[in-house]
C-alpha positions, 0 to 999 in steps of 0.5 A: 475453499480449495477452488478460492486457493487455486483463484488467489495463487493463479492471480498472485502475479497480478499483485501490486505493490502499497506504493503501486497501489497508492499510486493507482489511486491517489490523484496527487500521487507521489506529491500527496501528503500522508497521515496514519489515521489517529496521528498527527505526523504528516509524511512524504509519499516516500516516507509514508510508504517506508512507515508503511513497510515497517509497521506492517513488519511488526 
């Protein structure tokens, strides 16, 4: 376990943020729309990241 420890602090700088991320892979990137699975609100990309942020705060 140790040695998976040591792997995961030596890559934290290599870290990407959910709105890199989604960036990264969304062909439509910021243009996209997007929905929480289960819910029928659609969101912006900047919305989406923002309800993002705060549900995984709670």
């Amino acid at each position: 376990m140790q040695s998976v420890d040591k792997r995961v602090q030596s890559n934290q700088s290599k870290k990407m943020s959910v709105s890199d991320m989604i960036k990264a892979t969304c062909i439509e990137g910021t243009r996209a729309r997007f929905r929480f699975a289960g819910e029928d609100k659609i969101y912006t990309f900047d919305e989406y990241i923002k309800e993002f942020d705060k549900r995984s705060k709670k």
